[in-house]
C-alpha positions in Angstrom: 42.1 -17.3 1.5 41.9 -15.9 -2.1 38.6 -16.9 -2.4 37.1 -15.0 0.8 38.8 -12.1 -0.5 37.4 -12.4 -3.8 33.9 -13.3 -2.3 34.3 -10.2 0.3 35.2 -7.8 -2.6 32.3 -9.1 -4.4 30.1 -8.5 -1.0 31.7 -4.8 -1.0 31.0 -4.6 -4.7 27.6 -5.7 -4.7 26.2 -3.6 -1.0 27.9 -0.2 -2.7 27.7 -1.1 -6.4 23.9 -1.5 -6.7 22.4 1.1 -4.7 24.3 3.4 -6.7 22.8 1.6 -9.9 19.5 2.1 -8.4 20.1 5.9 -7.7 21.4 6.4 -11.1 18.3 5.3 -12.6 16.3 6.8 -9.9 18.2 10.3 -11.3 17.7 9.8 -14.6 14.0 8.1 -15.4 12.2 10.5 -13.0 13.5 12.9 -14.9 12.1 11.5 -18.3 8.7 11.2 -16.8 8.0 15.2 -17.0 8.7 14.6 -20.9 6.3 11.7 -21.0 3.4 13.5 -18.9 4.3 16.5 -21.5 3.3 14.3 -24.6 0.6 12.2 -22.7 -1.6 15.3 -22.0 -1.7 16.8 -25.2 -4.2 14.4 -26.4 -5.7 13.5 -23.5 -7.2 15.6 -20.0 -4.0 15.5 -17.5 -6.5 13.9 -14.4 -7.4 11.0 -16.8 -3.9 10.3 -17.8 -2.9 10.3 -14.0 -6.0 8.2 -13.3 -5.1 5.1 -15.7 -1.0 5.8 -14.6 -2.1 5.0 -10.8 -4.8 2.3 -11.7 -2.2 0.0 -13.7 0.5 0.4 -11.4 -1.1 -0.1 -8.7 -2.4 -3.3 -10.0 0.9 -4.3 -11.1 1.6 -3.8 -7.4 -1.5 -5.2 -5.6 -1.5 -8.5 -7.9 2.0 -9.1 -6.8 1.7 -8.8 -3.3 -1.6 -10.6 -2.9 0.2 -13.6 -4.8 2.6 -13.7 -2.2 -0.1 -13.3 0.5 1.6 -10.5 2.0 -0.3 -9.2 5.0 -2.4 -6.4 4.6 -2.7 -3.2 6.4 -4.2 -2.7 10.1 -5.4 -0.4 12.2 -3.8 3.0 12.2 -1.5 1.8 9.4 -4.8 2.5 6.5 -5.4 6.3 8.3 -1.1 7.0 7.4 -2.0 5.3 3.9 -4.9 7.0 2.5 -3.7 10.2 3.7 -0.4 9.8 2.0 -2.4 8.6 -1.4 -4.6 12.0 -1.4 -1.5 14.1 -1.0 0.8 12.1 -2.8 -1.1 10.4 -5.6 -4.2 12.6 -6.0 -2.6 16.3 -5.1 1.1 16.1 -5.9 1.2 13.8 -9.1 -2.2 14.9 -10.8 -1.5 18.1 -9.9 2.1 18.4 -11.6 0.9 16.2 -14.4 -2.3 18.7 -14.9 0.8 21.7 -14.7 2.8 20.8 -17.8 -0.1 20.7 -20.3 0.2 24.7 -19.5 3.9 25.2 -19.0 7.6 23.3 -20.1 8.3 20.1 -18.8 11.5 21.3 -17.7 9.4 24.1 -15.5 7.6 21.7 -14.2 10.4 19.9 -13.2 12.3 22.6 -11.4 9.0 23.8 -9.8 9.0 19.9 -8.5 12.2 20.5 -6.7 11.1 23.1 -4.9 9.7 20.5 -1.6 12.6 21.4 0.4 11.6 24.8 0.3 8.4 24.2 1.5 9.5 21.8 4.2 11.5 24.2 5.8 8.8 27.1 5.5 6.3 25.0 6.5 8.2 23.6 9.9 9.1 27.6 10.7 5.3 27.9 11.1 5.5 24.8 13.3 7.4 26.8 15.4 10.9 25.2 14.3 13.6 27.6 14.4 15.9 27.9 11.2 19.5 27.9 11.3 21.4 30.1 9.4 22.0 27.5 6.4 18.6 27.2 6.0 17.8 31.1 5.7 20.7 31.2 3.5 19.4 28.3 1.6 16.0 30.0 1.3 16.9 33.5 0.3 19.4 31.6 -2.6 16.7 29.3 -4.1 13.7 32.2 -4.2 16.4 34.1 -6.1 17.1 31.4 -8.5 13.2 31.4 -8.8 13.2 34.5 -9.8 15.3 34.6 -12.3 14.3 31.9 -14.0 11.2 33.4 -14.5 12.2 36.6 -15.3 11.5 36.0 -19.1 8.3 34.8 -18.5 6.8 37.9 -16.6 4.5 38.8 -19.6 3.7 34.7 -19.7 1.9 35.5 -16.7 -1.1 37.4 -18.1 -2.1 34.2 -19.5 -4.3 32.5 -18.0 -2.9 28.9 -19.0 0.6 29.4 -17.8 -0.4 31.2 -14.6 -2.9 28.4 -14.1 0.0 25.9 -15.0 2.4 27.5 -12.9 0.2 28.0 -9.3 -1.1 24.2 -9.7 2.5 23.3 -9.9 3.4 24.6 -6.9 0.5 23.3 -4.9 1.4 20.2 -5.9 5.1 20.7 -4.2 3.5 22.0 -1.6 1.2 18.5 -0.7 4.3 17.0 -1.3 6.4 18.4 1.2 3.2 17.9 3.9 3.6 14.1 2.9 7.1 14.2 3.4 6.5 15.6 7.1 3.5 13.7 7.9 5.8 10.5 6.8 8.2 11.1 9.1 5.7 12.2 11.8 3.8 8.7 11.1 6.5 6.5 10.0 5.0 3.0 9.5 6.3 -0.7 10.1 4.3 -1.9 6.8 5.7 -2.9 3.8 6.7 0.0 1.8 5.8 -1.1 -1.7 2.5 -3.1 -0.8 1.9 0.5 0.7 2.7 2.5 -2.8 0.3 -0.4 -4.4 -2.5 0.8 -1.9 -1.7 4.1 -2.3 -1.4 4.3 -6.1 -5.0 2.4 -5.9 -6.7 4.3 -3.7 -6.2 7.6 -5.5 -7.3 6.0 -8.8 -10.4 5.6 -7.1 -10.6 9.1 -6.4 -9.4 10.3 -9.5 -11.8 8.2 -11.3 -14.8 9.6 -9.5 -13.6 13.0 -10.4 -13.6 12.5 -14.0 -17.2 10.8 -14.0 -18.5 13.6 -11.7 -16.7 16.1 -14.2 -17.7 14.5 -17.1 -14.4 15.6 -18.5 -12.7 11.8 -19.6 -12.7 11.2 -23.3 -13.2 7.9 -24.3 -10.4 5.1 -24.4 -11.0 4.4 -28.5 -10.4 8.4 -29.1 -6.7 8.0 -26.9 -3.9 7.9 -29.5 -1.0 5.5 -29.5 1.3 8.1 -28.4 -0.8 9.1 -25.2 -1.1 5.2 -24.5 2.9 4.7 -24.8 3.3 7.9 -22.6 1.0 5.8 -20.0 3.0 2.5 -20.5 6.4 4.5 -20.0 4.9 6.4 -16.7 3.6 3.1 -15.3 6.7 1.1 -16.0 9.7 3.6 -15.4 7.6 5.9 -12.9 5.4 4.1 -11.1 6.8 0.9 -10.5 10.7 0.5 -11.8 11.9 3.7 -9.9 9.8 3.6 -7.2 11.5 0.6 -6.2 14.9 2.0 -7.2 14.1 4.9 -5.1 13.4 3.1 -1.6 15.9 0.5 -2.3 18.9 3.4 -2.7 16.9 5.2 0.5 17.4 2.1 2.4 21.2 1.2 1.5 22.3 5.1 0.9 23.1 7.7 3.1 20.7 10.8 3.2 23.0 13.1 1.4 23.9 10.6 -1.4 20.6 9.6 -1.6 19.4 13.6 -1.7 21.0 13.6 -5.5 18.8 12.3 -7.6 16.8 15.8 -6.5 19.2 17.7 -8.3 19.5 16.0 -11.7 15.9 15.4 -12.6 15.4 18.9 -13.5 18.4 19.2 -15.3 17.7 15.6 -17.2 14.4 17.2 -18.2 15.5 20.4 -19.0 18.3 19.2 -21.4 15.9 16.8 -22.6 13.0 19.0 -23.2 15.3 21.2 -24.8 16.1 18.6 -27.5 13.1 16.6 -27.8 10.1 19.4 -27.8 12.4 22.2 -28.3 11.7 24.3 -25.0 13.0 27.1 -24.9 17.0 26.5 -23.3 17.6 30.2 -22.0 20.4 31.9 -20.0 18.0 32.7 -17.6 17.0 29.3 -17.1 20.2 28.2 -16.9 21.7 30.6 -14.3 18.1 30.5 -12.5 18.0 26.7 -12.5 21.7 26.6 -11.2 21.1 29.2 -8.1 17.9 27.4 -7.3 19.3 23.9 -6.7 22.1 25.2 -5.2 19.6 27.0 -2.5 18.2 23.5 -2.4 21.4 21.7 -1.3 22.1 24.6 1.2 18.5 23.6 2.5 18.9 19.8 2.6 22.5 20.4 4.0 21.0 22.2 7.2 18.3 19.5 7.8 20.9 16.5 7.3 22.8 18.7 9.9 20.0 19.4 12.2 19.2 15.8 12.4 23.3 14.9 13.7 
């Protein structure tokens, strides 16, 4: 008797305990990757950086799976996959990774969390009708916006920042498409196999743009510090927390699972604060606060539009 109790409790322990573990480490090494993309494109063009980052894990990925002769894709299933890998892989992550050789890694980050914005604006013009929560939600986060940036108005008559800054938010913006067309197309097939493909196929892409570009520099002329920045976005980014992040979304609850949103930026805020020593202001700090608090109003009126 004591020992089904014990094994139950251990059961309990292990279905609650881990995908907690997993969303911890989701919350926090997301959150170090803006720091690593920051030191990884000061040596190195942001596109190239994101090109080897995508190649390697996706091969990390893809040799995996093909040892375990997991099925491939069919049909339909490659249309929902490269479509996902342009806006994704391609749009979203070179885009943000391109952003923060211009602006703060914690800018970059709180820019990322913007996608709930966008997927509410973008499914008014769908012809969705908002609920109040969700107004609410986007009138409090557009303030917060604003007053983050409200020290860097004279910022934007450079062209870098600016530049840094509008890229940024195009690449929330593919981002929250992907998040709708995901739901729109949701898929059967193996969710990791598919990141591999994914991650792959945009290398591809990525690749072709440097060579049409001609703007790669050659692997000797990388520095050590650019190369562990890679090894650090391929391992904790690209493959560890990936599959830390579906495994909490399969075994979590939306609104637990939501969390990991709000810390990143504040992990790589505090952390860019200490490490680089970007600039920690009040602004940022009372902005950053109103904005992901106009984010949970946001994902509080879609979890309740979906009971």
């Amino acid at each position: 008797m004591i020992q089904k109790i014990k094994s139950g409790i251990q059961s309990k322990i292990s279905s609650v305990g881990l995908p907690i573990l997993a969303l911890c480490w989701v919350s926090f090494f997301w959150g170090t990757t803006w720091l690593a993309s920051k030191e990884g494109v000061k040596y190195m063009p942001a596109i190239q950086l994101v090109a080897i980052r995508q190649f390697l894990g996706a091969s990390l990925y893809l040799t995996y799976f093909l040892f375990k002769k997991t099925t491939w894709p069919k049909g339909k299933q490659w249309k929902t996959i490269f479509i996902l890998s342009i806006l994704n892989f391609v749009l979203s992550n070179g885009l943000s990774t391109w952003g923060v050789k211009y602006i703060s890694s914690g800018l970059g980050a709180i820019i990322g969390a913007l996608v709930p914005l966008w997927v509410v604006i973008i499914s008014l013009f769908n012809g969705e009708k908002l609920v109040k929560l969700s107004i609410i939600g986007l009138v409090v986060g557009f303030a917060g916006v604003c007053v983050i940036f409200y020290e860097h108005l004279s910022d934007f008559l450079i062209f870098d920042f600016r530049f840094g800054i509008i890229i940024s938010i195009i690449s929330t913006l593919t981002w929250a498409f992907a998040t709708l067309y995901t739901k729109k197309k949701a898929a059967s097939f193996n969710p990791y196999f598919s990141l591999g493909i994914q991650m792959f196929i945009s290398s591809i892409f990525l690749f072709a743009y440097l060579g049409a570009t001609g703007s790669a520099v050659s692997l000797s002329s990388i520095p050590m510090i650019s190369w562990i920045s890679i090894g650090y976005l391929v391992l904790f980014g690209s493959v560890l927390t990936f599959i830390a992040f579906i495994y909490a979304l399969q075994h979590l609850p939306a609104e637990i699972n939501s969390i990991y949103a709000y810390i990143n930026p504040i992990i790589a805020v505090l952390l860019g604060a200490y490490i680089f020593g970007e600039p920690l202001t009040i602004s940022i700090a009372i902005g950053g606060i109103i904005t992901l608090f106009g984010l949970y109003l946001v994902n509080q009126s879609i979890r309740n539009s979906k009971k």
